[in-house]
C-alpha positions as CSV (number, residue, x, y, z in Angstrom):
1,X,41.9,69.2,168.4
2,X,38.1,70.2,168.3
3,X,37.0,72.9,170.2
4,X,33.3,74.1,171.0
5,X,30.3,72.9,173.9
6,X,28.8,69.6,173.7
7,X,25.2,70.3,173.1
8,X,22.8,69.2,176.0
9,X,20.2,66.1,174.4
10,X,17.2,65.7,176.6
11,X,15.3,62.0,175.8
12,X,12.3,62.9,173.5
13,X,8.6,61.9,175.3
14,X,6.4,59.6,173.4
15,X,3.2,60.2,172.4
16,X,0.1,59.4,174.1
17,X,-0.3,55.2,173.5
18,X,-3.7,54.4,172.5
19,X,-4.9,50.6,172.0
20,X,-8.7,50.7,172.4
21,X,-11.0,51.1,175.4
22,X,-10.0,47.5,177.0
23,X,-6.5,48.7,178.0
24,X,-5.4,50.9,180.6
25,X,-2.4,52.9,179.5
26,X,-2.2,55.8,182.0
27,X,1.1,54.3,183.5
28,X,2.1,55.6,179.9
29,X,1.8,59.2,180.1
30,X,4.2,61.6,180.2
31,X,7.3,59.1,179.3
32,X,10.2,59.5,177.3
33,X,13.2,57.6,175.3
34,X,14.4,55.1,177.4
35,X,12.0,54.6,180.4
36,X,9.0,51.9,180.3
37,X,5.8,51.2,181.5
38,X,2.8,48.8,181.9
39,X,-0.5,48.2,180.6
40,X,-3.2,46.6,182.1
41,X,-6.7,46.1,181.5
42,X,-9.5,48.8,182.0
43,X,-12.5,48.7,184.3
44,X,-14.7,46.1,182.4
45,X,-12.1,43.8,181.0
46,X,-10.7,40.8,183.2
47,X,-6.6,40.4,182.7
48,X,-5.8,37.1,181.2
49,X,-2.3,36.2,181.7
50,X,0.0,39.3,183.1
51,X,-0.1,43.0,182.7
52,X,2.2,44.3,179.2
53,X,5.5,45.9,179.3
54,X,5.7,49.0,176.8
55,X,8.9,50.9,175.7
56,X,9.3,54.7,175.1
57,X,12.0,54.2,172.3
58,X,12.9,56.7,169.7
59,X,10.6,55.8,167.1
60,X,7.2,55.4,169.5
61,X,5.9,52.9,172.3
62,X,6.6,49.5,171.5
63,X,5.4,46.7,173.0
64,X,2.0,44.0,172.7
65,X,-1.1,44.7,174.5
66,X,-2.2,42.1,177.4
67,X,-5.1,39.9,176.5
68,X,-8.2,41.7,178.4
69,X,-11.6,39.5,178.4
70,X,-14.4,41.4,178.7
71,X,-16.8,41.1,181.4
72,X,-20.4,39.4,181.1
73,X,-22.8,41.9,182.6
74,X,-25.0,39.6,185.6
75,X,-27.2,42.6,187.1
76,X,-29.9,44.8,185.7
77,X,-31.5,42.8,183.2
78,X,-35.3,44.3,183.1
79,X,-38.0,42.3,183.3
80,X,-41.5,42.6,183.2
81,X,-45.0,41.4,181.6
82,X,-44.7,44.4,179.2
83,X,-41.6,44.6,177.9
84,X,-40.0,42.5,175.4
85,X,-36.8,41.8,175.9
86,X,-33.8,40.3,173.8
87,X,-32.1,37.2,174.7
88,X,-28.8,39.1,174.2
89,X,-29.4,41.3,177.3
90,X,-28.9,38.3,179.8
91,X,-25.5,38.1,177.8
92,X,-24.1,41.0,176.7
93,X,-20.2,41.5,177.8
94,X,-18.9,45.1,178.5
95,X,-19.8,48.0,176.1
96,X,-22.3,46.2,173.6
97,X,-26.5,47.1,173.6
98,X,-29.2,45.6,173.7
99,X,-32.8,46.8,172.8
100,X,-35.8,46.1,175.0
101,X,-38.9,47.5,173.2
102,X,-43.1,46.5,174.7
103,X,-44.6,43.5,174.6
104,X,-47.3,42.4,172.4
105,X,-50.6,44.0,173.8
106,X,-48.4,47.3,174.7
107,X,-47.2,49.8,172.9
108,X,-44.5,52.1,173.1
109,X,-41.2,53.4,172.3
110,X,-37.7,51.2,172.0
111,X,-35.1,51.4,174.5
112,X,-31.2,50.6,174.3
113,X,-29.4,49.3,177.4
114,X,-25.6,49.3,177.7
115,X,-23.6,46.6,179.3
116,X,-21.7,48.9,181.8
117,X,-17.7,48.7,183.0
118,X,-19.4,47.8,186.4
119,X,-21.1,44.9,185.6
120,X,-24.4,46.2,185.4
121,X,-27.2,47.1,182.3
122,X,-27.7,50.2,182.4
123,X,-31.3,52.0,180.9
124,X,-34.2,53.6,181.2
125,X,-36.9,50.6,180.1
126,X,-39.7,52.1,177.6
127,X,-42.8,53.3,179.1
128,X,-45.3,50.8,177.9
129,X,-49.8,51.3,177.7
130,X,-51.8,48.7,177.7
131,X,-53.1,48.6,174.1
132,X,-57.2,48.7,173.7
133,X,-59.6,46.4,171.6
134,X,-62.3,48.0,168.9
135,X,-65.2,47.0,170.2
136,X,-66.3,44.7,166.8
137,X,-69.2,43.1,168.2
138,X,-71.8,43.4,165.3
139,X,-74.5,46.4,166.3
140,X,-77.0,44.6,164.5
141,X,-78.3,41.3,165.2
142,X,-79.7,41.9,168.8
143,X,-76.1,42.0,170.5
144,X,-75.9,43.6,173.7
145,X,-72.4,44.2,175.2
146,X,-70.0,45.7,177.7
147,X,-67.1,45.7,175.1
148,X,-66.6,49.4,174.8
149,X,-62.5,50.1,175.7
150,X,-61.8,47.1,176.6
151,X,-57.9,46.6,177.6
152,X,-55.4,43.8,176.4
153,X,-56.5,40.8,178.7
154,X,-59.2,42.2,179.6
155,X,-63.3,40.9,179.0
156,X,-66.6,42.1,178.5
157,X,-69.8,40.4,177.9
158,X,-71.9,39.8,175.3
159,X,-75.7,38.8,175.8
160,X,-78.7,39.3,173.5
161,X,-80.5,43.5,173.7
162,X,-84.2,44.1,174.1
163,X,-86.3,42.6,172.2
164,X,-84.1,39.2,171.7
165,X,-83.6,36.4,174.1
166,X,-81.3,33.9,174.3
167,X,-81.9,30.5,172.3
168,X,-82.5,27.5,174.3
169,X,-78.7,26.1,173.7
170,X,-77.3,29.4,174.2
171,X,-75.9,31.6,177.3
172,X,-74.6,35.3,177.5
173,X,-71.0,34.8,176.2
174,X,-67.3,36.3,177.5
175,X,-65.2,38.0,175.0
176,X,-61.7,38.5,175.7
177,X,-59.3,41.2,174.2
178,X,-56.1,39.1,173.3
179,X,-53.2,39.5,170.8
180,X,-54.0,38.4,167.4
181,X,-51.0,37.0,165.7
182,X,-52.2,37.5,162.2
183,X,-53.4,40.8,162.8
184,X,-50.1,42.2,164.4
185,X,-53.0,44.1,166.9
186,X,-55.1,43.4,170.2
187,X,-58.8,42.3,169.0
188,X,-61.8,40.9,170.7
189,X,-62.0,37.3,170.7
190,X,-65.2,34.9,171.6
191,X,-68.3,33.3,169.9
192,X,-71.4,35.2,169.6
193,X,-74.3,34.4,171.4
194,X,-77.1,33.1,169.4
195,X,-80.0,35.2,170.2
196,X,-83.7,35.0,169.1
197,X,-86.6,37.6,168.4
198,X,-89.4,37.5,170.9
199,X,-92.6,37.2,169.7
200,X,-95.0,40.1,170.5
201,X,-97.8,38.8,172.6
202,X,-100.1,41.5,173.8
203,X,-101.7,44.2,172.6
204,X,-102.3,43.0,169.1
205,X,-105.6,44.7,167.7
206,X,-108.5,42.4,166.8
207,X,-112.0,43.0,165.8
């Protein structure tokens, strides 16, 4: 016959299970050979069909993740006459980014936003100035203006200086500082007066 103690066998623990941010495996923790558990979906993610039942056996965890959706973010979207904003952002589903950067006629510095687990974007928007025109009304030619610093959608005036009147088919004009296209830039857009010398007068010698 044998003779000697039976040894004492404890059931080993399995590791931590990890499947990805979508899942919720904290049921998980802390079990060993034997016992099981289930997985559901994380904050963020919407359970399609039922939660997952895992297995502690001797080898690892086995089982086969549930199918987790993740969730369209509906709230904090920014908006605004300044910014420019990517379609994606009014679609984005839990955990991907979107980049919201200033409008044409602003200028600034690119922001990311993050579709949070709660539903929400979540950001600090860019801090956007209005961009300003050069004033490029020509200094010679009689031109009198108000187009110094002129701000994106914005106008100033443009009217003939001393010395030069209007023409009979002309009036003082409006220029307005407007995104040009072409240019990738704000400039001053309008049509020039059309402004005449006067003729001196008095006070011309004689004799």
């Amino acid at each position: 016959d044998f003779s000697g103690v039976s040894p004492s066998c404890e059931p080993s623990a399995c590791d931590r299970l990890s499947l990805g941010e979508a899942y919720r495996t904290t049921n998980c923790e802390g079990k060993v050979t034997g016992q099981t558990c289930l997985v559901m979906c994380s904050d963020g993610w919407t359970l399609d069909g039922g939660e997952s039942e895992y297995a502690c056996l001797a080898t690892g965890f086995s089982g086969s993740p549930p199918s987790c959706q993740a969730n369209t973010c509906t709230e904090g979207v920014p908006s605004g006459s300044d910014l420019d904003v990517e379609a994606s952002c009014s679609s984005l589903v839990t955990g991907e980014v979107c980049e919201v950067a200033c409008a044409d006629g602003y200028e600034g510095t690119t922001a990311q936003f993050t579709c949070s687990t709660m539903g929400t974007l979540e950001g600090t928007p860019p801090t956007c100035q209005t961009r300003t025109c050069d004033n490029t009304v020509p200094s010679n030619g009689g031109f009198s203006d108000t187009c110094n610093s002129v701000q994106f959608e914005s106008s100033c005036m443009v009217s003939c200086s001393d010395g030069y009147q209007l023409s009979a088919s002309s009036s003082t004009q409006e220029f307005h500082c407007l995104w040009d296209v072409d240019a990738g830039s704000v400039a001053l857009q309008g049509a020039l007066p059309v402004c005449e010398p006067i003729l001196c007068e008095y006070n011309i010698p004689s004799g």
